[in-house]
C-alpha positions as CSV (number, residue, x, y, z in Angstrom):
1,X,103.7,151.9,149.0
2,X,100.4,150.3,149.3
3,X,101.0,148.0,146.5
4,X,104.0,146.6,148.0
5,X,103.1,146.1,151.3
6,X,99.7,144.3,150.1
7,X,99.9,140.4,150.0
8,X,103.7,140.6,151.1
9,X,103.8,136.9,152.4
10,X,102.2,135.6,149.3
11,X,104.7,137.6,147.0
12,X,107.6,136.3,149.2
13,X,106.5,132.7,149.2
14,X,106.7,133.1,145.3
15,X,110.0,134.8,145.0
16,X,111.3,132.0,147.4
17,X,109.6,129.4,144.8
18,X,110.6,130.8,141.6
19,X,114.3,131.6,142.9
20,X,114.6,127.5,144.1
21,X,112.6,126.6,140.4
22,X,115.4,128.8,138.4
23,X,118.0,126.9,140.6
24,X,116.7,123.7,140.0
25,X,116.4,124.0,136.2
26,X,119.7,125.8,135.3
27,X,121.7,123.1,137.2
28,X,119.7,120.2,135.9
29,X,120.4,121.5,132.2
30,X,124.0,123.1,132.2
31,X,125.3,120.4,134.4
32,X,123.1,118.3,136.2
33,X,122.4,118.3,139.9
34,X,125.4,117.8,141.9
35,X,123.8,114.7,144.3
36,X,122.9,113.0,141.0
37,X,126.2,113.0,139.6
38,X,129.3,110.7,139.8
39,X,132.6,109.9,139.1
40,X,134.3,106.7,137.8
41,X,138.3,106.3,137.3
42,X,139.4,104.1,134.9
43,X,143.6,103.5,135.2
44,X,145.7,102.5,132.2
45,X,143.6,102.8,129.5
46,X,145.9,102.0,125.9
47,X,146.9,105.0,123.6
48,X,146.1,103.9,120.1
49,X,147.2,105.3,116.8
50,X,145.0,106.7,114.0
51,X,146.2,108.5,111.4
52,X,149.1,106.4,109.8
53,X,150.9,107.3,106.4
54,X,150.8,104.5,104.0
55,X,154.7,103.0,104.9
56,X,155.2,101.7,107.9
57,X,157.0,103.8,110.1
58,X,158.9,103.0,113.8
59,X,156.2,104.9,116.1
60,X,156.8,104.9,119.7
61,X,154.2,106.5,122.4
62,X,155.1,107.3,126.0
63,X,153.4,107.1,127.6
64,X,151.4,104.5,126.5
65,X,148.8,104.2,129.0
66,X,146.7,107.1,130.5
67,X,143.9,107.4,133.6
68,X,140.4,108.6,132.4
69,X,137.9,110.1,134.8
70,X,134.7,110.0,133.9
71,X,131.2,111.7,135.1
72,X,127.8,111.4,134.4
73,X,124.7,110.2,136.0
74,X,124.6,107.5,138.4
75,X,122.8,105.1,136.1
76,X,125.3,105.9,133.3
77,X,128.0,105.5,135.2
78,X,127.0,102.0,136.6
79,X,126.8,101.4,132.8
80,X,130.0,101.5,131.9
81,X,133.5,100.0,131.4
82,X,136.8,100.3,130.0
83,X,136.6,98.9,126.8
84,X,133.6,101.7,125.9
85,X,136.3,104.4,126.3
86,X,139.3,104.7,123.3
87,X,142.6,107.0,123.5
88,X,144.3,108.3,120.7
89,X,146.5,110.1,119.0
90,X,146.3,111.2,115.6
91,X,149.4,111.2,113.4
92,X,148.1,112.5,110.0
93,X,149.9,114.4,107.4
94,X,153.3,114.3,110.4
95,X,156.4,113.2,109.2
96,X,159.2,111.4,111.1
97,X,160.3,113.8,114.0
98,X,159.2,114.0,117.8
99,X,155.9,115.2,118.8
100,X,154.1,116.4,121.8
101,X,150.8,115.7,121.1
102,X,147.5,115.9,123.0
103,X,145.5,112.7,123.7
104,X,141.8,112.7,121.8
105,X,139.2,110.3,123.5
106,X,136.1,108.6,122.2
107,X,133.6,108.1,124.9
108,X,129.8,106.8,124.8
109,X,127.3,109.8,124.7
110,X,125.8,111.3,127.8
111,X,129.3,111.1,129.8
112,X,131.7,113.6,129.8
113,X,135.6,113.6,130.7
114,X,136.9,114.9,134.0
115,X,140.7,114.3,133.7
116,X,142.6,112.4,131.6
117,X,146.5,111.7,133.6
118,X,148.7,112.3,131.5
119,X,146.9,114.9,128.5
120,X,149.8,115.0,126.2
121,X,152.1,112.1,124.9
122,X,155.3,112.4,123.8
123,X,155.3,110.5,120.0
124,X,158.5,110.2,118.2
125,X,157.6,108.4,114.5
126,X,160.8,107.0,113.1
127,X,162.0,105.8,109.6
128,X,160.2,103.1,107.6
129,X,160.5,100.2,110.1
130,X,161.3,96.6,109.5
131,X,158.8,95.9,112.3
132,X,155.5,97.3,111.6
133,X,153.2,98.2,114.7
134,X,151.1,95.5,116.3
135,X,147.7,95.6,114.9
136,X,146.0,96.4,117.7
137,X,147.2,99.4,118.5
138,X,146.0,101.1,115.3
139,X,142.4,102.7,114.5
140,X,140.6,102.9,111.0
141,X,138.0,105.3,111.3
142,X,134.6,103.6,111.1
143,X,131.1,104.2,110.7
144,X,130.2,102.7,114.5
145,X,132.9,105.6,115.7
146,X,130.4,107.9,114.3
147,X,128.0,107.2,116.6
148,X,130.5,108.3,119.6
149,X,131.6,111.9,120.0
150,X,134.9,112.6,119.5
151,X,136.3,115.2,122.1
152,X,139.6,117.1,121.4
């Protein structure tokens, strides 16, 4: 009893210190402090198409636009803007029918997705179409997409 009693303030002191260390660290690694993070919400953001089969096909997306909420440091967040963020949905190996599909994101490293309003799409891919899709609403992978993480 002896022991326990002996130095009691200086073994409090460091049970007070090491408890606010362990805080400190395992929010700064898992998710970062809460007071150093923020939020950013970026509102119709286009839903582009990756993944088309060689003919051209009717493909229509609704909807076509979704929210993104973003959060990372404050720095980060100061850094970016909506053209660093792409939406899309990937129609590989599907044939013509109607598809619920959920929305993948590329986003610059060190930021992470909140929300994205709506998550799923509704895609319905048609027949060969006399009117291919407007080219800018297609994605070829690249190597500069690489360098992104993809998050599904």
């Amino acid at each position: 009893m002896k022991h326990i009693i002996n130095n009691l303030p200086f073994k409090i002191i460091s049970l007070i210190l090491s408890l606010v260390l362990w805080l400190y660290v395992s929010g700064e690694l898992e998710r970062g402090l809460w007071w150093k993070i923020k939020k950013v919400t970026f509102s119709e953001i286009p839903i582009k198409i990756m993944g088309l089969p060689k003919k051209e096909f009717n493909v229509n997306i609704k909807p076509d636009k979704a929210d993104v909420v973003l959060y990372s440091s404050k720095r980060n967040i100061e850094s970016v803007n909506r053209d660093d963020i792409t939406l899309f949905v990937n129609l590989s190996s599907l044939t013509p029918a109607t598809y619920e599909l959920s929305i993948k994101n590329i986003i610059p490293k060190d930021f992470n997705i909140s929300k994205i309003e709506p998550s799923v799409v509704v895609v319905t891919i048609g027949k060969e179409s006399v009117n291919p899709l407007v080219p800018d609403t297609l994605i070829e992978k690249t190597e500069e997409q690489d360098l992104f993480d993809y998050r599904f």
